[in-house]
MDTraj code that builds the backbone (N, CA, C; nanometers):
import mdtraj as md
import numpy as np

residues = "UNK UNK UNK UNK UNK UNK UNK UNK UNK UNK UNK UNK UNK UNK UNK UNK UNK UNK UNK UNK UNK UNK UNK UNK UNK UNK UNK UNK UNK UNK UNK UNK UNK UNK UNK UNK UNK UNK UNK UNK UNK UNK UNK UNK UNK UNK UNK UNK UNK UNK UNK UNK UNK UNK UNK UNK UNK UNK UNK UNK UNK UNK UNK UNK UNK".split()
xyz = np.array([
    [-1.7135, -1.1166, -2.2181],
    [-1.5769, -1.0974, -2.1722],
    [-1.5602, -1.1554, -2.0312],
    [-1.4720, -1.2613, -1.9955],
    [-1.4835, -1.3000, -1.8615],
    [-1.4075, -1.1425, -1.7640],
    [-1.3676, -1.1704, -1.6336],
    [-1.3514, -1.0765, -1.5417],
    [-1.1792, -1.0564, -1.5573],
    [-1.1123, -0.9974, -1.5157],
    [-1.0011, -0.9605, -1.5511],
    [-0.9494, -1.0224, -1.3739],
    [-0.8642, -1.0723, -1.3298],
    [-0.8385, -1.0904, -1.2236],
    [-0.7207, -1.0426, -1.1640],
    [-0.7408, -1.0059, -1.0003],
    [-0.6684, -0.8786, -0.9321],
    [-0.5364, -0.9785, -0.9328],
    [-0.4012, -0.8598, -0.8955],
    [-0.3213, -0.8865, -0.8366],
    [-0.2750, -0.9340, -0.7153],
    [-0.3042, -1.0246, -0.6942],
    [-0.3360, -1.0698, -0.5588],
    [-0.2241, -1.0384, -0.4317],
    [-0.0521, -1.0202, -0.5102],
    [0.0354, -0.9564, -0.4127],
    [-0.0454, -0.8217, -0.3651],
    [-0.0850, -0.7322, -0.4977],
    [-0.1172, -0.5803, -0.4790],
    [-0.2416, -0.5777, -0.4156],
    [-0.3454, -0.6560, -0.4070],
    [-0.4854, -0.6417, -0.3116],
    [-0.4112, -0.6546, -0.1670],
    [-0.3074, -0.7368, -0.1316],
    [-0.2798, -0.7123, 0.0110],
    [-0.1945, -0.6208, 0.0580],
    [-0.1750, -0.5342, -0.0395],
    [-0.0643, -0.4244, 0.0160],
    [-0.1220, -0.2989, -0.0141],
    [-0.2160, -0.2743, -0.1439],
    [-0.2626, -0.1318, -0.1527],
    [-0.4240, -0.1316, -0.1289],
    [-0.4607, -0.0216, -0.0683],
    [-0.6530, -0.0069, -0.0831],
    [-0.6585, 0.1199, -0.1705],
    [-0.7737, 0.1480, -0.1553],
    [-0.8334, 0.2531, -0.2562],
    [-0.8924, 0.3235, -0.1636],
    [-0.8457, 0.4910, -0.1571],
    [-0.8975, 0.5807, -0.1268],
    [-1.0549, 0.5879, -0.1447],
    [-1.1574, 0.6761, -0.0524],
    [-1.2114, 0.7562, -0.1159],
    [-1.2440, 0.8542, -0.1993],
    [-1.0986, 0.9522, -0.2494],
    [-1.0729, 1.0104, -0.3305],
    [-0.9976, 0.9035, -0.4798],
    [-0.9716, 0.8252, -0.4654],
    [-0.9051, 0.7222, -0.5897],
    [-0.7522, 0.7150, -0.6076],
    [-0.7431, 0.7367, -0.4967],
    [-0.6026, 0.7654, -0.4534],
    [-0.5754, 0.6102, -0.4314],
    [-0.4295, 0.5679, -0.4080],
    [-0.4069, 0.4244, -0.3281],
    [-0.3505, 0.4590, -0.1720],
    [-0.3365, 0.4015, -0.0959],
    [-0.2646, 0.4101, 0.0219],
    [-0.2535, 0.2412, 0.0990],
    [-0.0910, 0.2993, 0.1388],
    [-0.0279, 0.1686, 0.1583],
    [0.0411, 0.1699, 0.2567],
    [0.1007, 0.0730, 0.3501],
    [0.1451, 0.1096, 0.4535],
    [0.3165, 0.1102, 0.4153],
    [0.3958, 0.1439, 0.5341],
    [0.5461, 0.1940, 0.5141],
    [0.6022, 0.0470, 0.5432],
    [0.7360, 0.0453, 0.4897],
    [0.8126, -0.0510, 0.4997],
    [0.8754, -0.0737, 0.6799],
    [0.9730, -0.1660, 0.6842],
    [1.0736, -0.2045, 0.8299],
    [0.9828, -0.1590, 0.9174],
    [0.8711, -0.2414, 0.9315],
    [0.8245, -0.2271, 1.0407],
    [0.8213, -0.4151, 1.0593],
    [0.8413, -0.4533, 1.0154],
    [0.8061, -0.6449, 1.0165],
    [0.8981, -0.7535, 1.1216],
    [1.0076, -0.6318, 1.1193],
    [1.1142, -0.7432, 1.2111],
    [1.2219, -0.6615, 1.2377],
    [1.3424, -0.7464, 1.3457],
    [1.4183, -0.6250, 1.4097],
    [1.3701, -0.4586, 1.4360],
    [1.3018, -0.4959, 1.5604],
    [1.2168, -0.4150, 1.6003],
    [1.2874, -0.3293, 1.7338],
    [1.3829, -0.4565, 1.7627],
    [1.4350, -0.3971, 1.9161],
    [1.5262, -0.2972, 1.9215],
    [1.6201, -0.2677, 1.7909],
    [1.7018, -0.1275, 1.7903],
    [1.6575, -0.0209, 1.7159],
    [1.5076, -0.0969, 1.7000],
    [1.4655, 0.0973, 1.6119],
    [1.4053, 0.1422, 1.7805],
    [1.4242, 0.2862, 1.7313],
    [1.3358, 0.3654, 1.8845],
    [1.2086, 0.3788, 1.8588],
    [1.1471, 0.4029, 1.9754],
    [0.9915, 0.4203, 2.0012],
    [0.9232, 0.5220, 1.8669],
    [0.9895, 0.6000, 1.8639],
    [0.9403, 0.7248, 1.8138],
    [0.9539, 0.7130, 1.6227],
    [1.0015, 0.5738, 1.5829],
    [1.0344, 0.6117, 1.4921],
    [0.9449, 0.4905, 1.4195],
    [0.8824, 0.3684, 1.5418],
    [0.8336, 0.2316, 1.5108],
    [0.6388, 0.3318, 1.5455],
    [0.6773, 0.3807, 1.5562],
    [0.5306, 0.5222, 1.6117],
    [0.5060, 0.5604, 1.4653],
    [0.6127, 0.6116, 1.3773],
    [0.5877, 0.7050, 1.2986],
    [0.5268, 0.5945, 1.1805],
    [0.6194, 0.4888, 1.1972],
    [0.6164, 0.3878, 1.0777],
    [0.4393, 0.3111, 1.0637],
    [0.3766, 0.3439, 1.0996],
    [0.2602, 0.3209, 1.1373],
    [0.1577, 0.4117, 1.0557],
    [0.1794, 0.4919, 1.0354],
    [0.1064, 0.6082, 0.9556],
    [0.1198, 0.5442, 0.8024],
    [0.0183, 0.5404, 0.7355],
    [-0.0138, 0.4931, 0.5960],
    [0.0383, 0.6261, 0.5370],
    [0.0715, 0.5913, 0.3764],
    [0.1043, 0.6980, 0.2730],
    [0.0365, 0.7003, 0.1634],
    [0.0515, 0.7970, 0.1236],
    [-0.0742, 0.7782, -0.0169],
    [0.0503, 0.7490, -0.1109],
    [0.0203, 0.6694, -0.2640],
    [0.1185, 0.6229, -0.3552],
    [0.1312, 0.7643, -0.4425],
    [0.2363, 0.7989, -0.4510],
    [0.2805, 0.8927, -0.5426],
    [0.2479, 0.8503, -0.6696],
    [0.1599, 0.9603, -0.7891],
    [0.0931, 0.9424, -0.8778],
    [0.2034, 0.9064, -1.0117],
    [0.3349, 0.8252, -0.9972],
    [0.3631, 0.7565, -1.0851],
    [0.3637, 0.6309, -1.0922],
    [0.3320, 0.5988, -1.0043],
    [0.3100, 0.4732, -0.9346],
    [0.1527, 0.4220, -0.9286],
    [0.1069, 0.5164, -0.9459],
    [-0.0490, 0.5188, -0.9234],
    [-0.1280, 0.4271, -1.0069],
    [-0.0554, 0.4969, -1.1531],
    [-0.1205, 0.3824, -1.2722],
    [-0.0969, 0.2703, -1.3001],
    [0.0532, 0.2164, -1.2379],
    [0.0174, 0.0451, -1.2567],
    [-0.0124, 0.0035, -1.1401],
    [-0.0759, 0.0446, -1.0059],
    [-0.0971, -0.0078, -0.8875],
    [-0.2947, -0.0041, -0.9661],
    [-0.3073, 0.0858, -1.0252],
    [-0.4419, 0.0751, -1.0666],
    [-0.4995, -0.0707, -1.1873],
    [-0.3623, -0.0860, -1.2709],
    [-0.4076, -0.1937, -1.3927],
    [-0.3484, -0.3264, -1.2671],
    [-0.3234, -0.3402, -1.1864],
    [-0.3338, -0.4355, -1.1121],
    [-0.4390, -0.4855, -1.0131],
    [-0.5203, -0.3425, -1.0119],
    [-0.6757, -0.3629, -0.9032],
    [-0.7753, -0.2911, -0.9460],
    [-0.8091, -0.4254, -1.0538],
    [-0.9276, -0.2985, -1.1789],
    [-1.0216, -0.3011, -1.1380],
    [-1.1042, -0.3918, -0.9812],
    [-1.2030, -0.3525, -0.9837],
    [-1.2405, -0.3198, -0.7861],
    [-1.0938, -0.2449, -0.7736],
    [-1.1125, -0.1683, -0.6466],
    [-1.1371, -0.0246, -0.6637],
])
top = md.Topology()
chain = top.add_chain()
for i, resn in enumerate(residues, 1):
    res = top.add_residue(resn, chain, resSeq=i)
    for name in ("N", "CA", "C"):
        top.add_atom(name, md.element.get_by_symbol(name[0]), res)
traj = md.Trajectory(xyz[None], top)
């Protein structure tokens, strides 16, 4: 059977937990930066774990992360 090959959008946007979880980072942080406030370009920084409906096709896209 040859290798099944990753999603290559989804290898640069999700990793794999130690628990098998995914986690990904938050959106509007990329541009027009100058009218968000400090506190909110702070928060956007914190990774999220993928909510588990989402979980299973972020997984058949990175079968061997």
């Amino acid at each position: 059977m040859p290798k099944i090959k990753s999603h290559r959008g989804a290898a640069k946007r999700f990793k794999r937990t130690a628990s098998g979880s995914f986690k990904r980072g938050q959106s509007h942080r990329s541009h027009i930066l100058t009218k968000k406030s400090t506190k909110r370009k702070r928060q956007l920084r914190i990774g999220m774990i993928i909510c588990p409906a989402d979980s299973n096709a972020v997984s058949r896209m990175l079968p061997y992360s």
